[in-house]
PDB file of N, CA, C and O in Angstrom:
ATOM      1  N   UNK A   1       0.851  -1.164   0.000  1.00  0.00           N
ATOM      2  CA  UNK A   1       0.000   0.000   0.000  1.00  0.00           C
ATOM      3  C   UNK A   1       0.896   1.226   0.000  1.00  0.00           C
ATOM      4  O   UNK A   1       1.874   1.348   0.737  1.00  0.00           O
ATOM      5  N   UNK A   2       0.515   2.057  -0.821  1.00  0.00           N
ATOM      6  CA  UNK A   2       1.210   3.814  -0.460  1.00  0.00           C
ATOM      7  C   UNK A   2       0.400   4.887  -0.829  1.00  0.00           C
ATOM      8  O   UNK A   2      -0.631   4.722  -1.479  1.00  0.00           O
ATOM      9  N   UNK A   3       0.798   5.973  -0.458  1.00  0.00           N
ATOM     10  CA  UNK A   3       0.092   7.192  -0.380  1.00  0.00           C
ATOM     11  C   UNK A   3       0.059   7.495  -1.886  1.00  0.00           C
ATOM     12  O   UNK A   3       1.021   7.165  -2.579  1.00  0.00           O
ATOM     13  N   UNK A   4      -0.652   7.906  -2.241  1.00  0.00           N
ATOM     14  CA  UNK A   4      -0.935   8.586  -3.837  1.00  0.00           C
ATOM     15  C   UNK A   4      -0.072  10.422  -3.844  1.00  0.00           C
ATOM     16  O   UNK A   4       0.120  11.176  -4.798  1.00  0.00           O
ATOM     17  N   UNK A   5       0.254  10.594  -2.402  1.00  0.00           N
ATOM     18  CA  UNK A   5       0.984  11.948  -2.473  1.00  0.00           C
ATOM     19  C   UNK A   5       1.590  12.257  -1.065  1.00  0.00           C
ATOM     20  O   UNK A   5       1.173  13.031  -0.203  1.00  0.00           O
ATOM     21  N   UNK A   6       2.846  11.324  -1.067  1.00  0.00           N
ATOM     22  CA  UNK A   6       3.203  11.532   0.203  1.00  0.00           C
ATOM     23  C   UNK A   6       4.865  12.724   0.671  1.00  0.00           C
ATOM     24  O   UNK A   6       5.922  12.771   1.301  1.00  0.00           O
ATOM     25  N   UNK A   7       3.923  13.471  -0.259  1.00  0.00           N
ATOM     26  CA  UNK A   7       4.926  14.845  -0.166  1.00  0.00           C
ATOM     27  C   UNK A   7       4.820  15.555   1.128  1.00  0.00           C
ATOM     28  O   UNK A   7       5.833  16.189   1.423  1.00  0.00           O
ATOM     29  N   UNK A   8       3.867  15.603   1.951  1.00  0.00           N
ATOM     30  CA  UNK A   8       3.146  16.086   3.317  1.00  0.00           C
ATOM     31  C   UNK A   8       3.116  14.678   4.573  1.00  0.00           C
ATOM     32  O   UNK A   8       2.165  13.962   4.889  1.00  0.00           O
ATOM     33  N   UNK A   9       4.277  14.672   4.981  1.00  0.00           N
ATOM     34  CA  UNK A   9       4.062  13.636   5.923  1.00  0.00           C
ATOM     35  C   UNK A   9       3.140  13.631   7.143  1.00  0.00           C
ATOM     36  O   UNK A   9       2.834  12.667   7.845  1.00  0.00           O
ATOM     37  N   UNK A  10       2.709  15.089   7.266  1.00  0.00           N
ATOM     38  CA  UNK A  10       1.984  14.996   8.449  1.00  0.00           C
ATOM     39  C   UNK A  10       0.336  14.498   8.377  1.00  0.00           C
ATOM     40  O   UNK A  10      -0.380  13.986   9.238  1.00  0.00           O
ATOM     41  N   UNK A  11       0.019  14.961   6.670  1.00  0.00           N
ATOM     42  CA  UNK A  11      -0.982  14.756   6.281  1.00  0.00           C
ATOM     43  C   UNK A  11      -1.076  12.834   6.176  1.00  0.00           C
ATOM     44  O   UNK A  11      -2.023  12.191   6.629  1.00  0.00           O
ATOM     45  N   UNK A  12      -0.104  12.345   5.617  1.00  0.00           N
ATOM     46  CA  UNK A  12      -0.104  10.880   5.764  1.00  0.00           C
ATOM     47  C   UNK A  12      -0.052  10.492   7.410  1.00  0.00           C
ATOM     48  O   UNK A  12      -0.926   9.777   7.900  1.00  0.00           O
ATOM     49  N   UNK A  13       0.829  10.921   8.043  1.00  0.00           N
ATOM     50  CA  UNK A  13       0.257   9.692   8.987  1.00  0.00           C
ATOM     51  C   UNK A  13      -1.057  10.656  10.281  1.00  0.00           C
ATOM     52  O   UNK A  13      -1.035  10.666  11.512  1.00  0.00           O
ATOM     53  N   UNK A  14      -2.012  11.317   9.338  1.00  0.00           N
ATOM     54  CA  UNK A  14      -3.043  11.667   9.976  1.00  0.00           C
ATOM     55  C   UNK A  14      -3.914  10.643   9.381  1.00  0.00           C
ATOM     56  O   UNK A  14      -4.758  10.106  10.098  1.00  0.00           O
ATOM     57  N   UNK A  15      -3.797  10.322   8.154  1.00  0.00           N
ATOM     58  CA  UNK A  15      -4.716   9.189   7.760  1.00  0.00           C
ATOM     59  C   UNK A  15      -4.768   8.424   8.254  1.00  0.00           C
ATOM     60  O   UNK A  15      -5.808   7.971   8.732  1.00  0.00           O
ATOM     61  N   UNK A  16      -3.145   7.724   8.398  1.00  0.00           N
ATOM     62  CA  UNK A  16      -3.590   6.728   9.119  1.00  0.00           C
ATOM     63  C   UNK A  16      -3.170   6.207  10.599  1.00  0.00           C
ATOM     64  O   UNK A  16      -2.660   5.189  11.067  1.00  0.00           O
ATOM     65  N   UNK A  17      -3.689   7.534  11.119  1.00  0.00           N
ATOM     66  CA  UNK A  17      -3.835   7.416  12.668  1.00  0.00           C
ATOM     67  C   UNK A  17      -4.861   6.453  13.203  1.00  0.00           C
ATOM     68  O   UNK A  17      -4.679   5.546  14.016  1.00  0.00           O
ATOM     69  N   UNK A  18      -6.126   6.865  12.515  1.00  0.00           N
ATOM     70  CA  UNK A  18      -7.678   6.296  13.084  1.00  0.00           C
ATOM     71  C   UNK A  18      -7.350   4.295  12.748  1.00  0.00           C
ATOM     72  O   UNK A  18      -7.870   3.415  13.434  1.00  0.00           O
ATOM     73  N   UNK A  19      -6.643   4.102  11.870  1.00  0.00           N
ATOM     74  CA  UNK A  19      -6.060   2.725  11.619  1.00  0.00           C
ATOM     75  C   UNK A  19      -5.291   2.481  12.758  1.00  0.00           C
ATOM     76  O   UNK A  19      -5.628   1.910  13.796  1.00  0.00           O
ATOM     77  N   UNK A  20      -4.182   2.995  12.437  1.00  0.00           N
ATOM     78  CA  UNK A  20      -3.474   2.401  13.539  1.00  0.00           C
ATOM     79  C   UNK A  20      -3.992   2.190  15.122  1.00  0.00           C
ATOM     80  O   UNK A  20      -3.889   1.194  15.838  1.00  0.00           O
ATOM     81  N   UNK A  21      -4.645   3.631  15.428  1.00  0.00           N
ATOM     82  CA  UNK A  21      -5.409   3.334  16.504  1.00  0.00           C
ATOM     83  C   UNK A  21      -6.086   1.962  17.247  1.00  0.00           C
ATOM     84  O   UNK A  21      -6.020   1.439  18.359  1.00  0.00           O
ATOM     85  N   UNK A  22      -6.819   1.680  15.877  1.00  0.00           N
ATOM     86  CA  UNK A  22      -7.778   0.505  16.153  1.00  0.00           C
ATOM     87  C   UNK A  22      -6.595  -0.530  15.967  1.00  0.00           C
ATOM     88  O   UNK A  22      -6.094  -0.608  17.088  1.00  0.00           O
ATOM     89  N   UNK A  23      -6.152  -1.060  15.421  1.00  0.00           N
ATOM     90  CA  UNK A  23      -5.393  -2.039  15.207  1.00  0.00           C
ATOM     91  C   UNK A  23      -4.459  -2.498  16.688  1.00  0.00           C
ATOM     92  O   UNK A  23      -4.202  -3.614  17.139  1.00  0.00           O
ATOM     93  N   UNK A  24      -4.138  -1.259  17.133  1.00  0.00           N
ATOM     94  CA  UNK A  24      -3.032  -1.595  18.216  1.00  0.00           C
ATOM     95  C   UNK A  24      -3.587  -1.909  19.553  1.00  0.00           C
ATOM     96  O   UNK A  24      -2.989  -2.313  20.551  1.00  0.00           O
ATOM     97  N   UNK A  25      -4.774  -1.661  19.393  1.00  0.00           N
ATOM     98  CA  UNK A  25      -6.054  -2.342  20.599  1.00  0.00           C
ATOM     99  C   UNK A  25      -5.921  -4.043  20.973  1.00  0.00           C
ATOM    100  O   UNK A  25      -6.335  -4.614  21.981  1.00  0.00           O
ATOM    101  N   UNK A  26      -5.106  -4.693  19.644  1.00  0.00           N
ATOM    102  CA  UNK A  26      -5.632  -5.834  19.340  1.00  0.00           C
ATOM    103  C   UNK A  26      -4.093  -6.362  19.569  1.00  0.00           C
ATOM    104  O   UNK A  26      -4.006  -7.589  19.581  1.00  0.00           O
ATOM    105  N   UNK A  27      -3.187  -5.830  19.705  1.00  0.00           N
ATOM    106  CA  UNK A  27      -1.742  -6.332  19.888  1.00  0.00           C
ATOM    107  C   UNK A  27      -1.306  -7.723  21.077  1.00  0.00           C
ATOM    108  O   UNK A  27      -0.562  -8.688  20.901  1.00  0.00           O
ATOM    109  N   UNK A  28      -1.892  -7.430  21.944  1.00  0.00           N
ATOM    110  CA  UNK A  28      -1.815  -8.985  22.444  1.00  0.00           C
ATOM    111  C   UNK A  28      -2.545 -10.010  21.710  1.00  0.00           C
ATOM    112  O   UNK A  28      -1.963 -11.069  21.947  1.00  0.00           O
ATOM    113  N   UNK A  29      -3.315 -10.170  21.108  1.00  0.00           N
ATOM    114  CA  UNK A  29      -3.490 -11.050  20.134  1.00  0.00           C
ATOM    115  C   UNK A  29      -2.373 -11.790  19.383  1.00  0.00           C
ATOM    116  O   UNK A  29      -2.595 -12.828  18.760  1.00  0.00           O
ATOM    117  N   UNK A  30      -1.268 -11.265  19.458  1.00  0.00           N
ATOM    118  CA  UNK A  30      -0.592 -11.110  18.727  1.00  0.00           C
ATOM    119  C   UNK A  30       0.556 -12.247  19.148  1.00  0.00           C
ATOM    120  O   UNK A  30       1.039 -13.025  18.325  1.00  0.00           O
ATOM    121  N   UNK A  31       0.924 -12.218  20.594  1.00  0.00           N
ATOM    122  CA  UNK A  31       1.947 -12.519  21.635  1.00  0.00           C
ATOM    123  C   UNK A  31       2.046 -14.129  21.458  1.00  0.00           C
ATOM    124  O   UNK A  31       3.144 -14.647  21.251  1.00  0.00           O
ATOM    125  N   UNK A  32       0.852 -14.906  21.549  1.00  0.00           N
ATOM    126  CA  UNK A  32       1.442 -15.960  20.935  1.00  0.00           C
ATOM    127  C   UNK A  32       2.332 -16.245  19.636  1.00  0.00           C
ATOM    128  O   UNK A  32       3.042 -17.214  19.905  1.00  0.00           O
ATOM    129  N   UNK A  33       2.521 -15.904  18.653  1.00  0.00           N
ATOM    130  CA  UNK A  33       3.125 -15.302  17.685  1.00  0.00           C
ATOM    131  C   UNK A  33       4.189 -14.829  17.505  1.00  0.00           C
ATOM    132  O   UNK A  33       4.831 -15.043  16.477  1.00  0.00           O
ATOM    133  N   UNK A  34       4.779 -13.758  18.890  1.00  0.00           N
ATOM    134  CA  UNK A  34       5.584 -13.034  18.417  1.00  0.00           C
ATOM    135  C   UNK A  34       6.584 -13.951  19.680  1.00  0.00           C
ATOM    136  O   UNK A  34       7.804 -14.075  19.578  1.00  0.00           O
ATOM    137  N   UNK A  35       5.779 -14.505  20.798  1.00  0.00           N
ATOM    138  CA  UNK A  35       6.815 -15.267  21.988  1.00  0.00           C
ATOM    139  C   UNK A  35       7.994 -15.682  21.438  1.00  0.00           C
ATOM    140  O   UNK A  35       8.431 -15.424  20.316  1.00  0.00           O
ATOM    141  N   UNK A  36       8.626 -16.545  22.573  1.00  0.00           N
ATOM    142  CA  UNK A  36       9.594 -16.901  22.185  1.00  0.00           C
ATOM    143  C   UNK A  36       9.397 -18.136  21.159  1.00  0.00           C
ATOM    144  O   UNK A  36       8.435 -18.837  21.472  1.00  0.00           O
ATOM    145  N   UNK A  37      10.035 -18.522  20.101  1.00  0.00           N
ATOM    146  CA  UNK A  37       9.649 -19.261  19.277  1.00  0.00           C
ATOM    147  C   UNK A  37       8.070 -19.600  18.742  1.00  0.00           C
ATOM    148  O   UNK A  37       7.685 -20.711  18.377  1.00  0.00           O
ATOM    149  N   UNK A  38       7.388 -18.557  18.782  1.00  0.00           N
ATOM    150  CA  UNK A  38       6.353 -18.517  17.653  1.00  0.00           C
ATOM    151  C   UNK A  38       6.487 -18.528  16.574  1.00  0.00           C
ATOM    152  O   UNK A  38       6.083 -19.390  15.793  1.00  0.00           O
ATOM    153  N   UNK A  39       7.220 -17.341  16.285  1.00  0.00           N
ATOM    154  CA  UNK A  39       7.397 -17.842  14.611  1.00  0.00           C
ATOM    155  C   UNK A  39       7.838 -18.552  13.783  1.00  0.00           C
ATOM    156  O   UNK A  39       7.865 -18.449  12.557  1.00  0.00           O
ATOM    157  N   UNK A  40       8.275 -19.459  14.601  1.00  0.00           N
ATOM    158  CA  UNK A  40       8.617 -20.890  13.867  1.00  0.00           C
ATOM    159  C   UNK A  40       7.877 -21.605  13.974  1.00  0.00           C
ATOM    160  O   UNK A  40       8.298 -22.631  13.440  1.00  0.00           O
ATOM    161  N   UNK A  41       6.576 -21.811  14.510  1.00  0.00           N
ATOM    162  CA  UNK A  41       5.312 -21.914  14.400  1.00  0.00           C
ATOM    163  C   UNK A  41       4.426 -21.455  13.430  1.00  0.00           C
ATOM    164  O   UNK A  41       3.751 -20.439  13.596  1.00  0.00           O
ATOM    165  N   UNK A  42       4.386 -22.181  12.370  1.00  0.00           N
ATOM    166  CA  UNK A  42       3.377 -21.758  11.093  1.00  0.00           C
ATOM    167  C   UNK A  42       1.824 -21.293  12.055  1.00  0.00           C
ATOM    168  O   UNK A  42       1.208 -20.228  12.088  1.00  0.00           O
ATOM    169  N   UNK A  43       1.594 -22.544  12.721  1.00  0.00           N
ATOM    170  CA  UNK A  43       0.317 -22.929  13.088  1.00  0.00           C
ATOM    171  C   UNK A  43      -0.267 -21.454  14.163  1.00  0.00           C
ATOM    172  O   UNK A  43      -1.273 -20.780  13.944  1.00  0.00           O
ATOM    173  N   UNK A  44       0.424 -21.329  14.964  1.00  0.00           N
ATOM    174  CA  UNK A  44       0.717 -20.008  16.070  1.00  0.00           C
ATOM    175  C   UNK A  44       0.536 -18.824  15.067  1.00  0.00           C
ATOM    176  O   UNK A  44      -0.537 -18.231  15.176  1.00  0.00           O
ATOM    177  N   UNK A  45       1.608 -18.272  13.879  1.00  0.00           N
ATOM    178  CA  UNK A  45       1.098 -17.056  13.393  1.00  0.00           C
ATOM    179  C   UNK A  45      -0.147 -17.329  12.557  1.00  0.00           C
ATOM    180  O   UNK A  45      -0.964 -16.412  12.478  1.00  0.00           O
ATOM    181  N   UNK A  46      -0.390 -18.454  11.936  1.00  0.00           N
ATOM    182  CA  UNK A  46      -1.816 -18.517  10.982  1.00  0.00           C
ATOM    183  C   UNK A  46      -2.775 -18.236  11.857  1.00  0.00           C
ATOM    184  O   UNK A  46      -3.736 -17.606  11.416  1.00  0.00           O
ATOM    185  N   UNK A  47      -2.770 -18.584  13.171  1.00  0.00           N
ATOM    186  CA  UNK A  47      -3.732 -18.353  14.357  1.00  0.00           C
ATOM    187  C   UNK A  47      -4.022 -17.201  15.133  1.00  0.00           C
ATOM    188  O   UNK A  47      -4.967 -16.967  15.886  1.00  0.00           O
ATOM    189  N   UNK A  48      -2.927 -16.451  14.776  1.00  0.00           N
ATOM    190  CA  UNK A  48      -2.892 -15.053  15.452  1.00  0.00           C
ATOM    191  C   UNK A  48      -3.583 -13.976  14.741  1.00  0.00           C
ATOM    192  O   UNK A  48      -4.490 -13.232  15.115  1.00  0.00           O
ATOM    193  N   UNK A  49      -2.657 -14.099  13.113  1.00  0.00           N
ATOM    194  CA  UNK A  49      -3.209 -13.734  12.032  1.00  0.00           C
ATOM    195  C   UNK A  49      -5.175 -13.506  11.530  1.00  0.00           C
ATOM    196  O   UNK A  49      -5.774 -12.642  10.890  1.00  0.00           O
ATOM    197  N   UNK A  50      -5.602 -14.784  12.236  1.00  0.00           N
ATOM    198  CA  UNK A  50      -6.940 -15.225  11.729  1.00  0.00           C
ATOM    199  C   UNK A  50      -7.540 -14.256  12.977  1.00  0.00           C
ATOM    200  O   UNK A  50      -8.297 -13.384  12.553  1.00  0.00           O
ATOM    201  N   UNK A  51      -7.426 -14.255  13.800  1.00  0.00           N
ATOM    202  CA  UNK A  51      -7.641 -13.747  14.961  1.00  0.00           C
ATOM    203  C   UNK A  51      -7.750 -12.461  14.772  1.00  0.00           C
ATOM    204  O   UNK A  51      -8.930 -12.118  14.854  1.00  0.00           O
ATOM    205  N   UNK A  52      -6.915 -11.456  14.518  1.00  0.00           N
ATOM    206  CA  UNK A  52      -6.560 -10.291  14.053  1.00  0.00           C
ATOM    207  C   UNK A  52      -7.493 -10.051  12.890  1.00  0.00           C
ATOM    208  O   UNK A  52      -8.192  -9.090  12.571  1.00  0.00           O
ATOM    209  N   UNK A  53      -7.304 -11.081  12.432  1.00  0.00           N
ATOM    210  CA  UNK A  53      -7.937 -10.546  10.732  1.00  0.00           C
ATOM    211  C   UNK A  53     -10.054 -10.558  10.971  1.00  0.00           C
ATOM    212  O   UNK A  53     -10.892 -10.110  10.188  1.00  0.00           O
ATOM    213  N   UNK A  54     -10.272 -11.254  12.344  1.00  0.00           N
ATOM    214  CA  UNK A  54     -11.810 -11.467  12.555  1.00  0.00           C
ATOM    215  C   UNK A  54     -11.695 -10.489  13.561  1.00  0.00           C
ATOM    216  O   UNK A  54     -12.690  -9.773  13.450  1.00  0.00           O
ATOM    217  N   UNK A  55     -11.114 -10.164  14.321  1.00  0.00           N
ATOM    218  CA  UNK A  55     -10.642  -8.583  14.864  1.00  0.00           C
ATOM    219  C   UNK A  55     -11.377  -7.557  14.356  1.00  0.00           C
ATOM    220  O   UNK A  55     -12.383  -7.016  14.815  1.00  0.00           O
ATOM    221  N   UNK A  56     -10.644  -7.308  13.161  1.00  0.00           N
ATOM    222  CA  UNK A  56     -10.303  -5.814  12.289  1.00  0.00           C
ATOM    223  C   UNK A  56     -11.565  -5.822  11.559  1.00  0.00           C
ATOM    224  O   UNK A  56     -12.187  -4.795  11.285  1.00  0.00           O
ATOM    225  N   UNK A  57     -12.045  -7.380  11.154  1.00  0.00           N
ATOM    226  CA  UNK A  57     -13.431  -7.401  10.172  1.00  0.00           C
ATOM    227  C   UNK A  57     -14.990  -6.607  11.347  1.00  0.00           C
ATOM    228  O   UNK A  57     -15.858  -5.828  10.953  1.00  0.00           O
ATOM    229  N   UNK A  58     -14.859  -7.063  12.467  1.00  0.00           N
ATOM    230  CA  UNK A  58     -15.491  -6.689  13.293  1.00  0.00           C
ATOM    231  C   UNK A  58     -15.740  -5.191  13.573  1.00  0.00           C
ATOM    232  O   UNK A  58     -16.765  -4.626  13.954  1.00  0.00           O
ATOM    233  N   UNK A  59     -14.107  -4.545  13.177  1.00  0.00           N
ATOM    234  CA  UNK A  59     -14.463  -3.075  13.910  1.00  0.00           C
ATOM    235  C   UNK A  59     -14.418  -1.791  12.554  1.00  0.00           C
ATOM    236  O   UNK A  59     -14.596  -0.577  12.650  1.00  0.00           O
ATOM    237  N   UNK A  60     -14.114  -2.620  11.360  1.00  0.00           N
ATOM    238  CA  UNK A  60     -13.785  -1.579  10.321  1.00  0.00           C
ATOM    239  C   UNK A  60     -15.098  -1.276  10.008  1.00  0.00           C
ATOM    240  O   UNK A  60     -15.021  -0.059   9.838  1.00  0.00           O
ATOM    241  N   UNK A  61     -16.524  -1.654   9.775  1.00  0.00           N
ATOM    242  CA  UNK A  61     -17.462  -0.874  10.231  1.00  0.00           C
ATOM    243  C   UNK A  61     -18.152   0.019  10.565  1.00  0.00           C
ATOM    244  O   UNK A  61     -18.935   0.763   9.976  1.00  0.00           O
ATOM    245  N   UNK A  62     -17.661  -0.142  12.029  1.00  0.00           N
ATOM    246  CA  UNK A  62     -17.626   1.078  12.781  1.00  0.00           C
ATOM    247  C   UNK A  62     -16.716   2.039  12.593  1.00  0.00           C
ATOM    248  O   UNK A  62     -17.321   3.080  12.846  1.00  0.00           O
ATOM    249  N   UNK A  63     -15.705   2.278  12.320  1.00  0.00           N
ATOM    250  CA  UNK A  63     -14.679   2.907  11.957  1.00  0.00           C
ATOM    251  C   UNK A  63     -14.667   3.126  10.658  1.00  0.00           C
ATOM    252  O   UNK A  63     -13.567   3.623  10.416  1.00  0.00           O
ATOM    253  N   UNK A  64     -15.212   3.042   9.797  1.00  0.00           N
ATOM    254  CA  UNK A  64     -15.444   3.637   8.698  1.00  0.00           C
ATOM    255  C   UNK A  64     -15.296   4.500   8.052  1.00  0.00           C
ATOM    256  O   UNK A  64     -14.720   4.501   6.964  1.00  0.00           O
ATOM    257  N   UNK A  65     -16.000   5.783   8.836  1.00  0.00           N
ATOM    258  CA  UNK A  65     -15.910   6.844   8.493  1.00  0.00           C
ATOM    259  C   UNK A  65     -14.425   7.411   8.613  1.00  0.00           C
ATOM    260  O   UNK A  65     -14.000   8.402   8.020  1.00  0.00           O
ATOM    261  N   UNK A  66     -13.638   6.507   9.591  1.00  0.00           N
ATOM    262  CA  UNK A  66     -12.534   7.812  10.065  1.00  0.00           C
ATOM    263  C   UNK A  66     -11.536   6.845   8.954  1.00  0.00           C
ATOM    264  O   UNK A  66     -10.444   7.267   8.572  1.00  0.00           O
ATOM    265  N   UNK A  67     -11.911   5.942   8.659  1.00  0.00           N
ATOM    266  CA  UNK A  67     -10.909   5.640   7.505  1.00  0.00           C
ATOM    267  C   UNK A  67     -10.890   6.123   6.248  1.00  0.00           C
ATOM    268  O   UNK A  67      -9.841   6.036   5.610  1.00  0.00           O
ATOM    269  N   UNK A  68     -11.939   6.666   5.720  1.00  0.00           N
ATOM    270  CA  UNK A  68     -12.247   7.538   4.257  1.00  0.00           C
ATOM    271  C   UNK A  68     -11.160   7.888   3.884  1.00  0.00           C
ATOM    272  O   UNK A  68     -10.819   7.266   2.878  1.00  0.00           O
ATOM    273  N   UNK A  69     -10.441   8.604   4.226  1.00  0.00           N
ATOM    274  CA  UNK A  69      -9.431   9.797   4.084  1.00  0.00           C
ATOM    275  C   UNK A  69      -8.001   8.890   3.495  1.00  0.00           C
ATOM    276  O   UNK A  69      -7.243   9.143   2.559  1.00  0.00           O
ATOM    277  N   UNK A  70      -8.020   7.553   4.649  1.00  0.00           N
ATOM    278  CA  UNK A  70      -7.044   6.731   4.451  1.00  0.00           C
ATOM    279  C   UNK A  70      -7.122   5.859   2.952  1.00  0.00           C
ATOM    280  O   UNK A  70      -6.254   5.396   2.213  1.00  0.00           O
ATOM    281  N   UNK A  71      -8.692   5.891   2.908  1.00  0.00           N
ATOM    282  CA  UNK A  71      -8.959   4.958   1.517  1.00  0.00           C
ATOM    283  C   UNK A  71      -8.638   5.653   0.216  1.00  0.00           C
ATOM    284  O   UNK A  71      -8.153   5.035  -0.732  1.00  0.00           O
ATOM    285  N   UNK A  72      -8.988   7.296   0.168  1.00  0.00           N
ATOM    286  CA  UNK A  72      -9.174   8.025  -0.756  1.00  0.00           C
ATOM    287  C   UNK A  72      -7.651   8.104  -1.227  1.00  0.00           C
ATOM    288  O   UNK A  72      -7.168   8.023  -2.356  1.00  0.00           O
ATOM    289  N   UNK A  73      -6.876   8.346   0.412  1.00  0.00           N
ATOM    290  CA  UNK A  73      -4.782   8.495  -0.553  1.00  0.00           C
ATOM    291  C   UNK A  73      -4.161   7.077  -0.508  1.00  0.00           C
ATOM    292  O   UNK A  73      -2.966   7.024  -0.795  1.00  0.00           O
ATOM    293  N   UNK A  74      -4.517   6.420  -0.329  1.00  0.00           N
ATOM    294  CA  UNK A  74      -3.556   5.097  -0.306  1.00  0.00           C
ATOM    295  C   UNK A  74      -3.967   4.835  -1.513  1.00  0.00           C
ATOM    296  O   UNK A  74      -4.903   5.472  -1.996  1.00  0.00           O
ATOM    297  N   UNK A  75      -3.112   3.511  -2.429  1.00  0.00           N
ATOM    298  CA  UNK A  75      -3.615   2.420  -3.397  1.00  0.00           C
ATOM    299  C   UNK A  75      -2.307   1.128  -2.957  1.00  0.00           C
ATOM    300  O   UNK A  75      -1.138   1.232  -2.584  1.00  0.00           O
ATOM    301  N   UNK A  76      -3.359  -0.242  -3.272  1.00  0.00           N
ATOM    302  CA  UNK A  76      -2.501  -1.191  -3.000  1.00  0.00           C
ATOM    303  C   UNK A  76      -1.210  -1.302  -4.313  1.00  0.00           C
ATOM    304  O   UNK A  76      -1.408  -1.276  -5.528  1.00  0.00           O
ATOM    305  N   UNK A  77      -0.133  -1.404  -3.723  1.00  0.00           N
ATOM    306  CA  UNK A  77       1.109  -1.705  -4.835  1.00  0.00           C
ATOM    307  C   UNK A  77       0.602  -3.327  -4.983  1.00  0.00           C
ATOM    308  O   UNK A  77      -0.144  -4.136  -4.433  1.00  0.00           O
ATOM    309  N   UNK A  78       1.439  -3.223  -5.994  1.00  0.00           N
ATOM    310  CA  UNK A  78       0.916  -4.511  -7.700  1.00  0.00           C
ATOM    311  C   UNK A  78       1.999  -5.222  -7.226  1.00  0.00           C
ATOM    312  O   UNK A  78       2.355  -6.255  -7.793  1.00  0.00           O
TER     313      UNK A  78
END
C-alpha cells in the first residue's frame, strides 16, 4: 500500500492514525506469535493472524468513516 501523495508527511500519517489506533487495541493477540519461538510456528502465526484478521473485520465498520481519508490516498502496490 502507499500514499498517492506523500509529499506532506503529516498529512499521511493523519490518515492513518484512526487505523493504527484501532489495530493496536488488538496487539496482544498477537503474543502468541511473536513469543519466544512462535514464529517458527506456522500454526501459532496462521492463528494469530486469523484472529486479528476477525478482529479488524469486526471493527472496520464502525470505523469507517474515520478511515475515508485513508482509503481516498492510499492504493494497494501490484
Amino acid at each position: 500500500m502507499f500514499f498517492d501523495d506523500n509529499s506532506d508527511f503529516a498529512y499521511c500519517k493523519q490518515w492513518w492514525t484512526p487505523c493504527v489506533a484501532a489495530t493496536l487495541s488488538f496487539y496482544l493477540n498477537l503474543t502468541p506469535a511473536l513469543s519466544a519461538g512462535g514464529l517458527d510456528s506456522k500454526a501459532k502465526v496462521e492463528d494469530a493472524v486469523k484472529t486479528i484478521e476477525a478482529l479488524m473485520n469486526a471493527v472496520i465498520p464502525t470505523i469507517a468513516p474515520q478511515l475515508h481519508d485513508l482509503r481516498q490516498h492510499t492504493k494497494l502496490s501490484k
